[in-house]
matplotlib code that plots the C-alpha trace (Angstrom):
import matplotlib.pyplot as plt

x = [151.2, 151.4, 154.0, 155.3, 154.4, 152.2, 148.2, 145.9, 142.9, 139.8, 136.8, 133.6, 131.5, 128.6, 125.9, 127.4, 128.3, 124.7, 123.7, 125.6, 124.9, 120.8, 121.5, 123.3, 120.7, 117.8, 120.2, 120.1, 116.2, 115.4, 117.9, 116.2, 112.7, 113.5, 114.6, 111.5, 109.7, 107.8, 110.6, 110.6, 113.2, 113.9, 114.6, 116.6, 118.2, 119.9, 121.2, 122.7, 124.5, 125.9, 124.4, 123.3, 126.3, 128.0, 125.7, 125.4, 129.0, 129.6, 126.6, 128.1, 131.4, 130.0, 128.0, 131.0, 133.0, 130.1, 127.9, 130.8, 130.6, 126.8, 126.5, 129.1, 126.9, 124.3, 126.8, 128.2, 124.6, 122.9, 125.9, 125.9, 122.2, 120.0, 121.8, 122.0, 118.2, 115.2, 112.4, 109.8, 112.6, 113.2, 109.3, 108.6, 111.6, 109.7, 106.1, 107.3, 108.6, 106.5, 103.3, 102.3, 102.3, 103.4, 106.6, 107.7, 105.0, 106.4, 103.6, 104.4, 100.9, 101.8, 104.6, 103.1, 99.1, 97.7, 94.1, 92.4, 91.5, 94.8, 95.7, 93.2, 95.1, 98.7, 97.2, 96.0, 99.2, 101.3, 98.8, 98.5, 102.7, 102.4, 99.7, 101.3, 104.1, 102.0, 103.4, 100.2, 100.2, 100.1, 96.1, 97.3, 99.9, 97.9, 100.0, 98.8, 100.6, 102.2, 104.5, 107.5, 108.4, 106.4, 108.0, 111.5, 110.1, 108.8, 112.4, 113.9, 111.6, 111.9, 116.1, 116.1, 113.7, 115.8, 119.0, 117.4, 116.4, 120.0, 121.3, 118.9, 119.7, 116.4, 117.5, 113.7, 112.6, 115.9, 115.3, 111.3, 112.2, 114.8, 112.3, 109.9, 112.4, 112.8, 109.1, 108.7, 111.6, 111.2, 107.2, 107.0, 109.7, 112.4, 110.0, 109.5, 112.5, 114.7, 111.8, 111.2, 114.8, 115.2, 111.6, 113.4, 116.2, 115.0, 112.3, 114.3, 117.1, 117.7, 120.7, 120.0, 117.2, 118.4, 121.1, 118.9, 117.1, 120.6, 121.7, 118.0, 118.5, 122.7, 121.3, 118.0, 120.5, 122.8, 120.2, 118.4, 121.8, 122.0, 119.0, 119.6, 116.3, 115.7, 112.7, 110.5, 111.2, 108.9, 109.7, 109.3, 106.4, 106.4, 103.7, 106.2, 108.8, 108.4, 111.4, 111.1, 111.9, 113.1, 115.9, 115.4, 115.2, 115.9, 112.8, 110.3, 105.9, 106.5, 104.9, 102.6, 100.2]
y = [-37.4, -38.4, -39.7, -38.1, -40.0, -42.0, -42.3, -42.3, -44.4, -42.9, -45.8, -45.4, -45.7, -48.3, -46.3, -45.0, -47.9, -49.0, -45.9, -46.7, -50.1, -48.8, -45.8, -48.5, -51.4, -48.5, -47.6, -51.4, -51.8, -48.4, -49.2, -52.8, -51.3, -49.1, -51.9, -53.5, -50.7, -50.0, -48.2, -44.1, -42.0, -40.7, -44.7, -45.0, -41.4, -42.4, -45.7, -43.5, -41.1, -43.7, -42.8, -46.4, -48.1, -45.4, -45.6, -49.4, -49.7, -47.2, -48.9, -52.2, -51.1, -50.8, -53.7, -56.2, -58.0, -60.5, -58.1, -56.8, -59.4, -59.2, -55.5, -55.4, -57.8, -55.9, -52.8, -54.4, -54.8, -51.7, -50.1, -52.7, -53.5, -50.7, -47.4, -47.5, -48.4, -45.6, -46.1, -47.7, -50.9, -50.9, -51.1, -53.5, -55.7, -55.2, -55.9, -59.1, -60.4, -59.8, -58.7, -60.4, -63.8, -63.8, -65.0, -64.2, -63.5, -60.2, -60.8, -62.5, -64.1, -65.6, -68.4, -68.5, -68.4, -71.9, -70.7, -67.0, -66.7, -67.4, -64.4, -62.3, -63.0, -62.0, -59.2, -58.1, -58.5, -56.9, -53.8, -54.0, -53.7, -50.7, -48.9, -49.0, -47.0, -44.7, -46.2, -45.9, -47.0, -44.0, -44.1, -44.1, -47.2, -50.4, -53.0, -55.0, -54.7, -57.7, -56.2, -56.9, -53.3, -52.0, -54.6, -53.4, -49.3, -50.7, -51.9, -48.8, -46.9, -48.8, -48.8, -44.7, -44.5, -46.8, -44.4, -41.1, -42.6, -43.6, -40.1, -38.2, -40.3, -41.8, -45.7, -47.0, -45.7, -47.1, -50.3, -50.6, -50.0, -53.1, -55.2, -54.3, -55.1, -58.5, -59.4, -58.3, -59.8, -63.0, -63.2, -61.8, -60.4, -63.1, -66.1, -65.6, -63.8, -66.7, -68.4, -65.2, -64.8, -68.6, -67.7, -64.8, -65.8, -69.0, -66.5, -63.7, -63.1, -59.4, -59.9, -56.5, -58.3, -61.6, -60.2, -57.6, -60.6, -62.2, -59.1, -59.5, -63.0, -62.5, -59.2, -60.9, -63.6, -61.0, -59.3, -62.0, -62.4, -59.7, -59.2, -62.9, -63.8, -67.4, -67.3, -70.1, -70.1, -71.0, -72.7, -71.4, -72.7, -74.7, -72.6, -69.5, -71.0, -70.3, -69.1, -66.0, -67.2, -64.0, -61.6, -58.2, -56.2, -52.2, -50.8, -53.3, -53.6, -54.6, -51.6, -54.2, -51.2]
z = [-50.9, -54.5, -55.6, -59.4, -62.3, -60.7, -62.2, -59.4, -59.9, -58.5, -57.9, -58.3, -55.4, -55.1, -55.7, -59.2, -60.4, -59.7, -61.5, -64.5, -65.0, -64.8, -67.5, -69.8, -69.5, -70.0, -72.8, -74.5, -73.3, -75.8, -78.8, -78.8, -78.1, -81.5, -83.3, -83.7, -83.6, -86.5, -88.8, -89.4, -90.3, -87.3, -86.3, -89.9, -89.4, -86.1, -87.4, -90.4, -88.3, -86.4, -83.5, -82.4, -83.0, -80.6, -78.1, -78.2, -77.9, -75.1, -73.4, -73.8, -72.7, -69.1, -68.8, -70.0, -72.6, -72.5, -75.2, -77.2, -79.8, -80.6, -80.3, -82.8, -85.3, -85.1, -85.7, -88.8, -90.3, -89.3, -91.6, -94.1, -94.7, -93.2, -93.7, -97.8, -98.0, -97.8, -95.1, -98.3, -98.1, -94.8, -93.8, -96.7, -94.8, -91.6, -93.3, -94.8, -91.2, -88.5, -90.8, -94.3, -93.1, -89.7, -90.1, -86.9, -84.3, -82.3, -79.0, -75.8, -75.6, -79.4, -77.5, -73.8, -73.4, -74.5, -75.1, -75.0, -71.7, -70.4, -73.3, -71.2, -67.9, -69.2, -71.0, -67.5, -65.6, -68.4, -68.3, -64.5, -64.5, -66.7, -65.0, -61.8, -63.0, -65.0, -68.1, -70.5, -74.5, -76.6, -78.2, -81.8, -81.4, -82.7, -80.4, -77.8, -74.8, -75.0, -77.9, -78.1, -78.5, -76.0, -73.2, -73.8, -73.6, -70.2, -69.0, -70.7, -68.1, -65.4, -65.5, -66.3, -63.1, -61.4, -62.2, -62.1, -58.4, -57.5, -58.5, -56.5, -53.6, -52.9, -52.6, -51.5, -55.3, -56.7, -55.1, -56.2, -59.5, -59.5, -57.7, -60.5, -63.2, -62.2, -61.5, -65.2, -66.8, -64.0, -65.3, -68.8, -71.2, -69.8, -70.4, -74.3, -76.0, -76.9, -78.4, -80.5, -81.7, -82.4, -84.7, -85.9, -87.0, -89.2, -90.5, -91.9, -94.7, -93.4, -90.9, -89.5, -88.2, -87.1, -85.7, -83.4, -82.1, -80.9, -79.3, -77.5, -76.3, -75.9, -73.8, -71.5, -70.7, -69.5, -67.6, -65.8, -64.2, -63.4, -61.5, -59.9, -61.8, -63.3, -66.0, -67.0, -70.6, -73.2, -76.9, -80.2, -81.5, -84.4, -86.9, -86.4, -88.0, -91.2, -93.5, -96.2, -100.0, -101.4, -99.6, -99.3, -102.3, -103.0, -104.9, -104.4, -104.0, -100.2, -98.2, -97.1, -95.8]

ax = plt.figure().add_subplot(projection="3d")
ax.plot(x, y, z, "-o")
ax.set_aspect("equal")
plt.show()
């Protein structure tokens, strides 16, 4: 019997840790995907709200002290720098980045194929990934598949298939879906992300966004651990790292469209 006064601690079984460990890394894959995501206000509304932060936080809560400090950064900024501005500033941020210029190039290909047909062959095994988990580009998005946006959805899917799988109590889906995680991450996304938020982060005077890229590297270290995966990482290549000259300004002729 239970003794009075005395808190019983109830542990979670293996599988549901395992379960919510997948719904909190599809959680981090989707609010990173977002992030550099071509801005809307549905993107700016949930930053706004608060809504990211909280999610973020609770996400990171379950996954270990190891994120707290990033995720809180990028926290701080999204509240400081992004919710005051209107979508025309935050896009015109966005434009000067990773479009006018090419301060930052946002494609995997960009930092790892050394000539176009080896840009062929990743293109291949990225879309051969995504069509084997019926994972198909929407036909009015303009990004290659090698996006960094896109990659992250891909994880986001994989992990909520991966969770949905572990809930339903179909372990041979479960474990597919973590196999496929860390092919990708092992083969693709892992191999190129530091070298895109080192670019990043000498190529923008919007914290919101240097920040984001540190959670993504701080994150994709995490998670290569986690998946006992050891990518070949690439460098950032010189030509990419370029610096703005002007910060962000409220108001200004940067729609870049």
């Amino acid at each position: 019997m239970q003794e009075a006064g005395k808190e019983v601690v109830v542990k979670e079984s293996p599988d549901e840790e395992r379960a919510q460990k997948a719904l909190a890394r599809s959680s981090f894959y989707g609010i990173l995907s977002r992030g550099f995501a071509y801005p809307t206000e549905e993107i700016l509304g949930e930053i706004r709200t608060g809504a990211t932060s909280s999610e973020l936080r609770g996400s990171a809560a379950c996954l270990g002290e190891g994120l707290l400090q990033s995720v809180e950064a990028l926290c701080e900024a999204m509240e400081r720098e992004i919710a005051p501005l209107g979508l025309r500033d935050v896009e015109g941020g966005y434009n000067r980045i990773f479009s006018m210029g090419l301060l930052c190039p946002h494609h995997e290909t960009f930092y790892t194929s050394a000539h176009v047909f080896m840009k062929s062959q990743d293109l291949a095994d990225i879309q051969g990934f995504y069509n084997a988990f019926g994972f198909n580009l929407a036909e009015e998005q303009k990004e290659l598949a090698d996006f960094i946006g896109t990659e992250l959805e891909f994880m986001y899917v994989l992990c909520f298939k991966e969770y949905h799988a572990i809930k339903k109590g179909e372990k041979d889906k479960a474990d597919l879906c973590r196999e496929v995680q860390a092919k990708f991450v092992e083969g693709h996304i892992g191999t190129w992300t530091e070298a895109f938020s080192m670019t990043l982060s000498v190529s923008s005077h919007m914290d919101y966004f240097i920040t984001l890229g540190r959670l993504l590297e701080k994150f994709m270290d995490f998670d290569c651990q986690y998946l006992g995966v050891a990518p070949k990482k690439v460098s950032a290549p010189e030509e990419g790292w370029k610096r703005e000259t002007e910060p962000l300004t409220c108001g200004g002729d940067v729609q870049g469209k």
